[in-house]
DRENDRENLO-394441 format. One line per field, with one value per residue (C-alpha): residue in three letters; y, x, z; residue number from 1. Coordinates in Angstrom, 1 decimal, decimal comma, always signed. Layout:
N
residuo = [Ala ...]
y = [Y ...]
x = [X ...]
z = [Z ...]
num = [NUM ...]
***
This chain:
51
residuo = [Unk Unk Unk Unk Unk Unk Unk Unk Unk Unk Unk Unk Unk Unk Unk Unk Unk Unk Unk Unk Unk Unk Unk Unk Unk Unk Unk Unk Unk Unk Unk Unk Unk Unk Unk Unk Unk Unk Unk Unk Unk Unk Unk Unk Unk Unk Unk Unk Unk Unk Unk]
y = [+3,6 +5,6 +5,3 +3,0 +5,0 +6,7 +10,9 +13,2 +14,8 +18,0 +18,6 +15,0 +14,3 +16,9 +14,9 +11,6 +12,4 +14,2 +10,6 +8,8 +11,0 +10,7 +6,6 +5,5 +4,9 +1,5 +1,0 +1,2 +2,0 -1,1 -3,2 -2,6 -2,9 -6,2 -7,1 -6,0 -7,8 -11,3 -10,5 -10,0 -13,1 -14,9 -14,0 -14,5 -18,3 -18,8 -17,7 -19,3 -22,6 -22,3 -22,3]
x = [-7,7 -8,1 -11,4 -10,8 -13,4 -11,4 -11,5 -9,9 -6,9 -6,3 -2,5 -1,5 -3,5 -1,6 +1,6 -0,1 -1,3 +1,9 +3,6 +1,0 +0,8 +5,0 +4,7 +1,8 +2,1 +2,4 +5,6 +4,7 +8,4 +9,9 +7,0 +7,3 +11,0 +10,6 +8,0 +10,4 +13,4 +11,7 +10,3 +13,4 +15,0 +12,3 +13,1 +16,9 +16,4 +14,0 +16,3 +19,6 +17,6 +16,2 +20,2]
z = [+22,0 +18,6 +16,6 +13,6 +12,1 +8,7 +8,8 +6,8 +7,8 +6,1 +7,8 +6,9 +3,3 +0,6 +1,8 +0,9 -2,0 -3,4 -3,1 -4,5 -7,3 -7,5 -6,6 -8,1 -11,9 -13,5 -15,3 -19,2 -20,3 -18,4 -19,6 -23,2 -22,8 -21,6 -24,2 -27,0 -25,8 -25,4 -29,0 -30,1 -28,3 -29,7 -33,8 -32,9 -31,5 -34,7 -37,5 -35,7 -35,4 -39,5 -40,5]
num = [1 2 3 4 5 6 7 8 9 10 11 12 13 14 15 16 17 18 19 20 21 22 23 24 25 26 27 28 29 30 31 32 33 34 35 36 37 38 39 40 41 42 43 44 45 46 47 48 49 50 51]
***
């Protein structure tokens, strides 16, 4: 049975890192998108209902 004791492995590593570096961002863009479009739901729903 393998040691479940972590150690580094240098042939493995530079791979996991390049696709955590490519993977691991959080999604600003998508979140703001979202953010803006319920805003703008939001105003629409309130000036239809005020006429």
């Amino acid at each position: 049975m393998k040691s479940m004791t972590w150690k580094p492995d240098p042939d493995h590593d530079p791979e996991v890192n390049a696709y955590l570096d490519d993977m691991n961002h959080a999604p600003y863009i998508t979140i703001g998108a979202i953010i803006l479009g319920l805003f703008c739901l939001f105003t629409f729903i309130v000036v239809v209902s005020v006429f």
